[in-house]
ROLO-924771 format. One record per atom (N, C-alpha, C): x, y, z. Coordinates in steps of 0.001 Angstrom, whole numbers, padded with zeros to 6 digits, always signed. Layout:
<rs>
XYZ ...
</rs>
This chain:
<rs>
+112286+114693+135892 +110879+114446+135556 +110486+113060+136068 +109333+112890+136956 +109156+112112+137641 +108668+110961+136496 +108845+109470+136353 +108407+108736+135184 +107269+107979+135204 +106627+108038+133823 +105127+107455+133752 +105001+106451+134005 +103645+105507+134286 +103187+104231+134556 +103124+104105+133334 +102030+105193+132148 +101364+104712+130726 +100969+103170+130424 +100156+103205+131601 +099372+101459+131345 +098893+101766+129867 +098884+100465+129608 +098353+100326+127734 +097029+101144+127385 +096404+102003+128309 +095033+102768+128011 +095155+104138+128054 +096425+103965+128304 +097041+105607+128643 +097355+106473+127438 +097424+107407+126982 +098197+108062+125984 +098069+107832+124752 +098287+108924+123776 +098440+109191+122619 +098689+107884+121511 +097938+107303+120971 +097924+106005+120517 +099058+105604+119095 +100223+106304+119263 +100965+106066+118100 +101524+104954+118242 +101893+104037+117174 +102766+102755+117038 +103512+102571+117897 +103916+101655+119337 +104579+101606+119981 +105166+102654+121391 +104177+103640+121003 +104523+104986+121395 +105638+106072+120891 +105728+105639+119827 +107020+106559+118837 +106581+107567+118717 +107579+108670+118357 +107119+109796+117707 +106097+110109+116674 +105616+110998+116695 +104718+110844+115504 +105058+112154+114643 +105323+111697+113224 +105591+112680+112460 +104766+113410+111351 +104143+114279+111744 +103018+114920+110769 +103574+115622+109532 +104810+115669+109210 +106040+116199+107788 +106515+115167+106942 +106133+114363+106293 +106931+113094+105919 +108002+113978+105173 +108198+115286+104933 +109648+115786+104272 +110404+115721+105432 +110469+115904+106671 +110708+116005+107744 +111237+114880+108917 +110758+113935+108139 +110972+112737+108255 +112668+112068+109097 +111997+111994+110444 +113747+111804+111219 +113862+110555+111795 +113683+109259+110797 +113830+107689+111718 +114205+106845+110942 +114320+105456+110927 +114634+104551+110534 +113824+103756+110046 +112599+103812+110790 +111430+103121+110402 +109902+104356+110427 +109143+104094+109728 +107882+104597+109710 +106922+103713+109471 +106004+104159+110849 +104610+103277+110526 +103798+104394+109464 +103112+103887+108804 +101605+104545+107980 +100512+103746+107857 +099608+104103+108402 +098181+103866+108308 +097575+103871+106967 +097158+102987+106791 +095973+103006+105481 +094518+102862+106000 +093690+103614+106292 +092533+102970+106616 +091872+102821+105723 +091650+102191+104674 +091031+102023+103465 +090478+100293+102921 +089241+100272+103077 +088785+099150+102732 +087507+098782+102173 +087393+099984+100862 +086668+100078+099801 +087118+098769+098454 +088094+098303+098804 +088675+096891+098172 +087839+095495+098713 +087363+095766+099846 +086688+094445+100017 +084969+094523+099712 +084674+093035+098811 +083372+092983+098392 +082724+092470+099240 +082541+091521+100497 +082148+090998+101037 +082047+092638+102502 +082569+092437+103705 +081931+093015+104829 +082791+094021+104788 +082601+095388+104920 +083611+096150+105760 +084160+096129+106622 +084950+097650+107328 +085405+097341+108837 +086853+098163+109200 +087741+096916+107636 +089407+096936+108100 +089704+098532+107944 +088605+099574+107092 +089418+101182+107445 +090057+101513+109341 +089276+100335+109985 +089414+100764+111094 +090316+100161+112001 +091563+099641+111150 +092469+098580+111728 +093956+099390+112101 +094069+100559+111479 +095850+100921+112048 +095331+101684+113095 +093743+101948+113783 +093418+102913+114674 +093579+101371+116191 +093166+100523+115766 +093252+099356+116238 +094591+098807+116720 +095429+098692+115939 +096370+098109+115964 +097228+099013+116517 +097323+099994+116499 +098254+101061+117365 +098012+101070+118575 +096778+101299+118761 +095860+101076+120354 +096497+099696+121253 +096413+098491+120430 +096932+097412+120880 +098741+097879+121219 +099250+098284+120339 +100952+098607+120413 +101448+098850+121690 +100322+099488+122339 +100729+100606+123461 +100684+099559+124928 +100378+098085+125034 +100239+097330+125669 +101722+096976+125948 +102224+097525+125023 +103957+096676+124854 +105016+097568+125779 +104402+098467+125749 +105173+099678+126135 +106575+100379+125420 +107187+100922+126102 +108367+101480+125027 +109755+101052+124995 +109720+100118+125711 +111317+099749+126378 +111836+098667+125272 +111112+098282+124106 +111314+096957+123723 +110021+095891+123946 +110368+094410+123183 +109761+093283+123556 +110721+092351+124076 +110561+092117+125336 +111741+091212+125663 +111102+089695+125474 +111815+089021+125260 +111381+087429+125013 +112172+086331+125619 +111411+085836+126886 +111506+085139+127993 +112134+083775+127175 +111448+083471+126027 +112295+082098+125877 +113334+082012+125019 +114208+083462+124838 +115240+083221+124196 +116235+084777+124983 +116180+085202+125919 +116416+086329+126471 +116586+087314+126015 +115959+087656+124821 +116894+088812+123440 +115363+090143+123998 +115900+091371+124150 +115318+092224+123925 +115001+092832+122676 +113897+093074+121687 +113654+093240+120304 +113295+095050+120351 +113947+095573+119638 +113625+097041+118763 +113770+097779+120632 +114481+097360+121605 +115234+098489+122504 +115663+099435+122440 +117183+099145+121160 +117840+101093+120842 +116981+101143+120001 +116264+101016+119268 +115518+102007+118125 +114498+102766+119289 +113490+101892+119790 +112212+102810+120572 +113126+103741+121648 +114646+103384+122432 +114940+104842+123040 +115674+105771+122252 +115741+105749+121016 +116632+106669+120083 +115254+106953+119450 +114180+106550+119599 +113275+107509+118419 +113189+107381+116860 +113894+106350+117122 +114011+105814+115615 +112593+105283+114617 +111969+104907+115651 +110588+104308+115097 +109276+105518+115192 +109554+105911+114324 +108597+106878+114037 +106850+106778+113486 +106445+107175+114029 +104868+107296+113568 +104058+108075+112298 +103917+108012+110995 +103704+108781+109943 +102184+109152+110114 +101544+108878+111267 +100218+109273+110920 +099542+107858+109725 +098125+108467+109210 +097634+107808+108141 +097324+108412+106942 +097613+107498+105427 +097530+108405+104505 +095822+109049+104218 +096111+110245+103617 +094623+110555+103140 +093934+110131+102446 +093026+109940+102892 +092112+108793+102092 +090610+109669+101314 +090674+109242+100246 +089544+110013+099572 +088436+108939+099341 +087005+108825+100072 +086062+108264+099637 +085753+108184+098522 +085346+106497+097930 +084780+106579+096648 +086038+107040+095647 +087038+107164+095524 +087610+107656+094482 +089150+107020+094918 +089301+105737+094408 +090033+104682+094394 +091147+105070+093975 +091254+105659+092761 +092697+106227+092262 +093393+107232+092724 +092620+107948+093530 +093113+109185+094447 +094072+108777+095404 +093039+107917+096408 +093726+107120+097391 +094623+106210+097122 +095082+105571+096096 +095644+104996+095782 +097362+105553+095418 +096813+106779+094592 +098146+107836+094141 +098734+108572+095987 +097810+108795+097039 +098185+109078+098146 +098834+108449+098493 +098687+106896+098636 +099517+106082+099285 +100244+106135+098864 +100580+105722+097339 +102131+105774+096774 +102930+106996+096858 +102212+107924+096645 +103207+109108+097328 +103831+108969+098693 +103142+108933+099391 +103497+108867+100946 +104251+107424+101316 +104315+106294+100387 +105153+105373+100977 +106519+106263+099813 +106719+106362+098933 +107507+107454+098062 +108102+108097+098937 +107066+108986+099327 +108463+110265+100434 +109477+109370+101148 +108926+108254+102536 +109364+107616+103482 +110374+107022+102776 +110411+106417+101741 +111803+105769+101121 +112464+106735+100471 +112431+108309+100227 +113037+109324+100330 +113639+109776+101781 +113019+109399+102231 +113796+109955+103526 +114789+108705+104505 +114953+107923+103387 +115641+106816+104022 +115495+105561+104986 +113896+105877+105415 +112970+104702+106054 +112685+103884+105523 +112488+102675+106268 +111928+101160+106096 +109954+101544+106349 +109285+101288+105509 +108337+101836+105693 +106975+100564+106196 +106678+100516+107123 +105393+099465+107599 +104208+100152+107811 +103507+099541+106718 +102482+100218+106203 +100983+098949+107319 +100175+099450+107663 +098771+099058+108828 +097832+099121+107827 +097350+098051+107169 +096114+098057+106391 +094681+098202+107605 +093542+098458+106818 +093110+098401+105855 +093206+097126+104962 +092413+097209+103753 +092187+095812+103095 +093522+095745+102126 +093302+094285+101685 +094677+093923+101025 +094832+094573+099560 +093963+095300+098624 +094146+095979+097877 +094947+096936+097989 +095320+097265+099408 +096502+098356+099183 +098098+098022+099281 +097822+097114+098920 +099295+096239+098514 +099918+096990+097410 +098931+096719+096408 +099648+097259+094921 +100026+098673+094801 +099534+099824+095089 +100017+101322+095552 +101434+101372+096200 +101495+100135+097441 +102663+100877+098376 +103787+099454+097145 +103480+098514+097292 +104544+097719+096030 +104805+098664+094876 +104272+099314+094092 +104553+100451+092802 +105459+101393+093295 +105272+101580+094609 +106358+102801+094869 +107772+102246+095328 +108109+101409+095275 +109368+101071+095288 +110512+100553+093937 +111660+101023+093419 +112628+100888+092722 +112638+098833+092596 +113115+098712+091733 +113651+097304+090881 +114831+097101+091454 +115401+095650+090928 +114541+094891+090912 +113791+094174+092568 +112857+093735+092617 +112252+093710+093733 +111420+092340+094127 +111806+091442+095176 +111207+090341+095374 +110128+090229+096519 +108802+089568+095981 +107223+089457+097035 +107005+088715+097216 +106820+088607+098663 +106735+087569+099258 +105515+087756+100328 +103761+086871+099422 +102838+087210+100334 +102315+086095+100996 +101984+086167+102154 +100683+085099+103262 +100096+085843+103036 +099471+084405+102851 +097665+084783+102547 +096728+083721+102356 +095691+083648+102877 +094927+082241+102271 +094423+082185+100939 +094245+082973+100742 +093783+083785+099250 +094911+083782+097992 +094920+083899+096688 +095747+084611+095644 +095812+085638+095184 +094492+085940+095023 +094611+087669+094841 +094820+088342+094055 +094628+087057+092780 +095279+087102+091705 +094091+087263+090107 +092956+087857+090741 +091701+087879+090194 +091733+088294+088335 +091645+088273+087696 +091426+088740+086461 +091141+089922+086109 +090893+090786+085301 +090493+092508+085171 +089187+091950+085053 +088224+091689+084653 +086705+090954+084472 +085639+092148+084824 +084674+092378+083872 +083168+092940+084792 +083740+094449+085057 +084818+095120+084719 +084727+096430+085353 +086183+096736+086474 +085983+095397+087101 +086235+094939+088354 +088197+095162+088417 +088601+096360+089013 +090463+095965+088881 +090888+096336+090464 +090298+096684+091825 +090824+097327+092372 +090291+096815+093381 +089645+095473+093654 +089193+094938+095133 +090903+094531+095465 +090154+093831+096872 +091447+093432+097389 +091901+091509+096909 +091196+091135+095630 +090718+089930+095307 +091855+090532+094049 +092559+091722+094040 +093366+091963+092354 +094524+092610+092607 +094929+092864+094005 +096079+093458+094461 +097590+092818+093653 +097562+091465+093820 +098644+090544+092958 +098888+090208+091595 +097906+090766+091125 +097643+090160+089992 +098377+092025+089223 +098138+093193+089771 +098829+094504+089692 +100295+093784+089879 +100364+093973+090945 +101888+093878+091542 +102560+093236+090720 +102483+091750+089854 +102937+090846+089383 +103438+091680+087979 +102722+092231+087318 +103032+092688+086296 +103854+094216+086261 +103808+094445+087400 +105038+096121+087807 +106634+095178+086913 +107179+095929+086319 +108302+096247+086061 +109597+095994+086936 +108945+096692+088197 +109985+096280+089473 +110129+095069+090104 +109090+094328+089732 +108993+093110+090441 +109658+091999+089893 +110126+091225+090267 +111420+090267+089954 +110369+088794+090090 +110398+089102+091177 +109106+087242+091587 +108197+087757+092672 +107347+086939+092694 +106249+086615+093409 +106453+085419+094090 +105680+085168+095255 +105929+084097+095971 +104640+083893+097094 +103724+083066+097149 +102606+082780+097708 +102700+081816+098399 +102219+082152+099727 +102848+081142+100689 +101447+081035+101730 +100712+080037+101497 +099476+079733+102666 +098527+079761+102262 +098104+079431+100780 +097478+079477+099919 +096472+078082+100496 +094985+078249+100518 +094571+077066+100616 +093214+077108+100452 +092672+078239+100024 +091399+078160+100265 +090317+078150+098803 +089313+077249+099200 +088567+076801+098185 +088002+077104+097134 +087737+078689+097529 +087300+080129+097017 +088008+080780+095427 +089209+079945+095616 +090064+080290+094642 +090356+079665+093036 +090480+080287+092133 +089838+079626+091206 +091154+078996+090568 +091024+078071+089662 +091741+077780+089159 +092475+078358+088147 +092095+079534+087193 +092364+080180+086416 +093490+080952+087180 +093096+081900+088420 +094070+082342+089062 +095364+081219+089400 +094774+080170+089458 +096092+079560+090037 +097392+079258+088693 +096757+078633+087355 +097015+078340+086322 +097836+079637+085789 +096516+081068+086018 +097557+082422+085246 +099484+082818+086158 +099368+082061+087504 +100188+082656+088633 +101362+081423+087982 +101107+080648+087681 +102426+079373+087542 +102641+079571+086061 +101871+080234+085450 +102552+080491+083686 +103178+081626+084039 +102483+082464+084745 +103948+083883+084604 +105154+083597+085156 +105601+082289+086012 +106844+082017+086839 +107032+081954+088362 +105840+082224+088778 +105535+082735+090410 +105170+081566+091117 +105242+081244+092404 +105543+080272+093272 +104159+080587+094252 +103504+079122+094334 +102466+078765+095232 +103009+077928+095765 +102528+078158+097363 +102930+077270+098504 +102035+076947+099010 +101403+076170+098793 +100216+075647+099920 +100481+074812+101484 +099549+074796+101956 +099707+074601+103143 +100500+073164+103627 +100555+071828+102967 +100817+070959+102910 +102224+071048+102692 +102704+072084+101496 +104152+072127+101129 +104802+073156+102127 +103969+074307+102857 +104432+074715+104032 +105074+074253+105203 +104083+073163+105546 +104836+072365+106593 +105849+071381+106547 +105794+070956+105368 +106843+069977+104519 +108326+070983+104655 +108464+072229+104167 +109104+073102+104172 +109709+073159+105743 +108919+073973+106488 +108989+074150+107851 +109888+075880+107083 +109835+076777+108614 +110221+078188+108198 +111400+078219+107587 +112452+077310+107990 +113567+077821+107461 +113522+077581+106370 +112804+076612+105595 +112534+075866+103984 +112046+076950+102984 +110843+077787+103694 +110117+078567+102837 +111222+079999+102852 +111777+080136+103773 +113045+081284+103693 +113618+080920+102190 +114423+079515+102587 +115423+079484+101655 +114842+079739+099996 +113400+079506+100091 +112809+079747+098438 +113308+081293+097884 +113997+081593+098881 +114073+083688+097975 +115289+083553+098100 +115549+084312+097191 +116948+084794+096781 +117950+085275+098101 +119215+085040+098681 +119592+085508+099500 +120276+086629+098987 +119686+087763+100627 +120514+089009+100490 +119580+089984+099689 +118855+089484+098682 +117773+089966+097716 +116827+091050+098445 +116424+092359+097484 +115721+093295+098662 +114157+092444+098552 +113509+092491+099257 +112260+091568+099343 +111104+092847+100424 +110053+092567+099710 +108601+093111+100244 +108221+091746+100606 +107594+092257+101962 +106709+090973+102736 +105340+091809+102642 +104026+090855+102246 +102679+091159+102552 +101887+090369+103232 +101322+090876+104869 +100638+089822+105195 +099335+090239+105713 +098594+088810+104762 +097244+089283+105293 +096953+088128+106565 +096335+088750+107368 +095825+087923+108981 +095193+086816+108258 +094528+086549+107580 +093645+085187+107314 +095016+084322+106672 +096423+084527+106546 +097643+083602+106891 +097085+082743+108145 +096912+082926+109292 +096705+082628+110257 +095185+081740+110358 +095265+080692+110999 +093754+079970+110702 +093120+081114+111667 +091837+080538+111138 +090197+081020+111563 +090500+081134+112677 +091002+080563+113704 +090268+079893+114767 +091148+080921+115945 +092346+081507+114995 +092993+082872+115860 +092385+084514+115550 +092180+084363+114296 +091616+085610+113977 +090021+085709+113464 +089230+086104+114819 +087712+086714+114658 +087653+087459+113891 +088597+088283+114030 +088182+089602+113842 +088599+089979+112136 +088552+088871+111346 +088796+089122+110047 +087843+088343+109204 +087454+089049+108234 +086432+088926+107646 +086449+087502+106429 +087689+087032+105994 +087727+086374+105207 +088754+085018+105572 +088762+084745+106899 +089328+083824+107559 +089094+082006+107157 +090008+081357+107365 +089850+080310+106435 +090338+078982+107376 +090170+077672+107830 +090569+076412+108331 +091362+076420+107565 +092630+075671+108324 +094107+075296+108082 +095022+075835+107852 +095078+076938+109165 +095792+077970+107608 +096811+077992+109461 +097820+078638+108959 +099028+078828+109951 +098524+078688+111366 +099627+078241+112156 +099702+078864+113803 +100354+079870+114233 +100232+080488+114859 +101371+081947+114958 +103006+081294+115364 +103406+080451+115881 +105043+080189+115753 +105504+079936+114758 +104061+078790+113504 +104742+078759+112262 +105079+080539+111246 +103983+081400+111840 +104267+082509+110738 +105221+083463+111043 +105490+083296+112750 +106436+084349+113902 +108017+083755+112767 +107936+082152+113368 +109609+081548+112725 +109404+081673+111038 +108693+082046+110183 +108908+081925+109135 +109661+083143+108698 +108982+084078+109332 +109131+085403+108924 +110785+086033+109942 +110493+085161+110845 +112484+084930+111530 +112999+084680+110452 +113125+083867+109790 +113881+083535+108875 +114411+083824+107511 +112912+084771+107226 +112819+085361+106122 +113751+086851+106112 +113822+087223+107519 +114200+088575+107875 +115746+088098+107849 +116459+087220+108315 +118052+086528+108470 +118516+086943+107082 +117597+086566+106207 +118054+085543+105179 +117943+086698+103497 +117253+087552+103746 +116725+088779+102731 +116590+090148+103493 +117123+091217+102551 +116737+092793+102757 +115360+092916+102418 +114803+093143+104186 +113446+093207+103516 +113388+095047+104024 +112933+094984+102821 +112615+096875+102771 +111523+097387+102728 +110477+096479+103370 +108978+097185+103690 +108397+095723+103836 +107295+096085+104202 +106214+095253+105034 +105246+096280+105314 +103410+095376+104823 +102161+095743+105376 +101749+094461+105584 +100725+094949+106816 +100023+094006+107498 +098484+094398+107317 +097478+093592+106646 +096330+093978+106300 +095174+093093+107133 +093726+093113+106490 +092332+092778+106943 +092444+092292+108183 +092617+092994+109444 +091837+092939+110485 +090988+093716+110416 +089382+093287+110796 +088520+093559+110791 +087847+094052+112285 +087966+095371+113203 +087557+095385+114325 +086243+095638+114419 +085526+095494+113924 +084244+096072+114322 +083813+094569+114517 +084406+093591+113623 +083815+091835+113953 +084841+090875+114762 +085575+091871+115496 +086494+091161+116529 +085464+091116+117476 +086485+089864+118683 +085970+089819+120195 +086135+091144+120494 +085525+091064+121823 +085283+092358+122871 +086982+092650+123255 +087975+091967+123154 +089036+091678+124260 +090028+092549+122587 +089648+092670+121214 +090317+092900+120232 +091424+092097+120044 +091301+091069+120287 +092144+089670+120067 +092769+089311+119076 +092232+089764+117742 +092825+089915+116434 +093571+091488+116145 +093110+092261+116684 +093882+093327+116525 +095553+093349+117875 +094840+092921+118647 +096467+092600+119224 +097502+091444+118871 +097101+090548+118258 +097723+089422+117810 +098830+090174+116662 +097611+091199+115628 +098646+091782+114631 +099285+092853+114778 +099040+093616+116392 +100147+094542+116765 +101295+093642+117416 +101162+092741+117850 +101932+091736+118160 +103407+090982+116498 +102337+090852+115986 +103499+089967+114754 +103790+091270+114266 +103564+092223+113677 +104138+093608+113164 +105008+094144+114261 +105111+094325+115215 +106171+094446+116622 +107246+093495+116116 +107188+092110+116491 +108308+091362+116505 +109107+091106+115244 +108212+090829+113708 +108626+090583+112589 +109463+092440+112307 +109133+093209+113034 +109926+094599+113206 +111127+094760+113897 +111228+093746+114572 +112060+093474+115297 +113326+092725+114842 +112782+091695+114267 +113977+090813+113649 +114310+091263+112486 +113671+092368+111837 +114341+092982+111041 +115627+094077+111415 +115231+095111+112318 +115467+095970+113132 +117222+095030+113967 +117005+093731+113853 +118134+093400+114631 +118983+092446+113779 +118831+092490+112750 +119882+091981+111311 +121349+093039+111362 +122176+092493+111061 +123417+093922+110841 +123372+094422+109380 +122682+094077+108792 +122087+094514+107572 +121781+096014+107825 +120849+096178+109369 +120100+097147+109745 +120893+098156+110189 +122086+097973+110359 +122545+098850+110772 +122816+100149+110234 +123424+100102+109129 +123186+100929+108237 +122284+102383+107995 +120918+101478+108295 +120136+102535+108131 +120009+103453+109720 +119983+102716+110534 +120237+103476+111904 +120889+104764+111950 +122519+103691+111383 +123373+104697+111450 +123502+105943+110783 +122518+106245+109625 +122619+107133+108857 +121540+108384+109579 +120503+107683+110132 +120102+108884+110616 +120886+109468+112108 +121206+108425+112748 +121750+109136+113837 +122983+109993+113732 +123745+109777+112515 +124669+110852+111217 +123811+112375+111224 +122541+111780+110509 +122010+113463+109884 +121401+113733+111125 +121545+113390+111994 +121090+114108+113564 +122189+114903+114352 +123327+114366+114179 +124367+115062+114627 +124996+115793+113729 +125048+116095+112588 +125439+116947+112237 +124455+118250+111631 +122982+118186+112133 +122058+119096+112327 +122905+120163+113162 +122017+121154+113136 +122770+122336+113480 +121602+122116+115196 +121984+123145+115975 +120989+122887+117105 +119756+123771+116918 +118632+123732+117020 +117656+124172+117064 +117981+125674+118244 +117568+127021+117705 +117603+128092+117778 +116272+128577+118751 +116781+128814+120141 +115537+129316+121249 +115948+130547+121078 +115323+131464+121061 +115247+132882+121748 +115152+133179+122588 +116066+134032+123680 +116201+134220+124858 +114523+134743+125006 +114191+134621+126413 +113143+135269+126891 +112883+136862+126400 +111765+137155+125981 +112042+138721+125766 +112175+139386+124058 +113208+138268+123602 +113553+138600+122796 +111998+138168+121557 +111984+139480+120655 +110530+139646+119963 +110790+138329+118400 +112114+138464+118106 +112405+137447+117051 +112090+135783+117461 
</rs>
């Protein structure tokens, strides 16, 4: 079979170009992307429903061979993308207007994927869907979010399910061991949230103690070896990289500080899921500059997970229940069965 060009405009827009699996019982990889397009959580602008359609689109720029990286010669997620390991889950179903629906979807569907033995990277949508895919995972369990924000809002007015209350859920799950807030800086934020987050035991990092830190510093704050959820929202990243997000903030990361943090974080902890939330494409540049930036850090922070010997493990188990599958059954030509 003669082999494709598939320039980045070419083809079927799944994560990286992985398989895409429409069975999550069925489920044959190591990793699964899932889409959330859901961003009935944000009070201010819409948009981010339209970010894992985005961010996949961007993926396909990378092509399938890997990310190779010129200033350290390491090829990233190579055997997984030619073994098929990185699989595509589609996006969960999303029910308009009816928050708890969509909400019970997601957790099901990040549920199956850690039934079927996947690392599951979930494509926001707004940061309210943190708390759904965090609930569906087993104890005890350590979080670790960027964000400029806390997120840590009060029940108040009605109000439990923007993306302003995602942490403030999560914190109180059963499964959750600690919390950990890292890029915290913005003005918006009240003090009550900050005051309720340091009486329950949970760790704010602001930007000042970030760099004081440097990546390997803010690693060492988690438990080593510990299974750990990473959540990141793009407004981690200052304003001045991401247009295309709606709640973007001065001073806030450079991408080597959040690329090496999250190096380090991946060395140093079992991290057993990761979402990447609020890119906003409809208020990006023309060029989708924010949506490739975060098919970009979800690629590589996939990567340095993907290349821990931690990881091996899980590789190895499916490429196990692959070989000892039985072979798939053709019928000779003709034959009516």
């Amino acid at each position: 079979m003669k082999p494709r060009i598939d320039r980045g405009y070419v083809g079927i827009p799944s994560f990286l170009r992985g398989p895409v699996c429409a069975d999550l019982d069925r489920l044959d990889a190591a990793v699964a992307i899932l889409g959330v397009p859901f961003d009935e959580g944000s009070p201010f602008l819409p948009g981010s429903r339209m970010a894992p359609r985005a961010l996949r689109e961007h993926s396909l720029r990378f092509g399938s061979e890997g990310l190779f990286d010129p200033e350290t010669g390491l090829t990233l997620l190579g055997q997984d993308l030619a073994a098929g390991l990185i699989a595509d889950a589609g996006d969960v179903d999303i029910a308009p207007t009816h928050v708890e629906q969509t909400f019970a979807a997601i957790t099901a569907d990040v549920t199956a994927i850690l039934g079927r033995g996947a690392l599951p990277v979930v494509l926001g949508g707004d940061h309210s869907i943190s708390y759904p895919i965090v609930r569906a995972f087993p104890g005890p369990l350590h979080v670790l979010q960027f964000d400029a924000h806390m997120d840590y809002a009060g029940f108040e007015q009605g109000l439990r399910y923007t993306n302003g209350h995602a942490f403030r859920h999560i914190a109180g799950l059963d499964s959750v061991a600690s919390l950990t807030q890292v890029g915290i800086r913005s003005l918006r934020s009240s003090r009550s949230q900050y005051e309720d987050m340091i009486a329950a035991g949970h760790r704010i990092v602001p930007m000042g103690e970030l760099r004081a830190l440097g990546p390997a510093g803010i690693a060492a704050l988690l438990p080593e070896g510990a299974p750990l959820y990473v959540s990141i929202d793009v407004d981690a990243l200052d304003m001045s990289l991401v247009p295309g997000c709606v709640s973007g903030e001065p001073n806030g990361m450079t991408y080597p500080e959040l690329r090496d943090t999250l190096r380090f974080v991946a060395e140093r902890c079992a991290v057993v899921g990761f979402d990447f939330v609020e890119v906003n494409p409809p208020l990006d540049v023309g060029t989708g500059a924010t949506a490739y930036l975060g098919a970009l850090l979800v690629s590589e922070f996939l990567g340095q997970i993907c290349a821990q010997p931690r990881f091996e493990s899980r590789r190895a188990a499916v490429l196990a229940r692959r070989a000892a599958a039985p072979p798939p059954h053709h019928p000779p030509l003709g034959d009516p069965r």
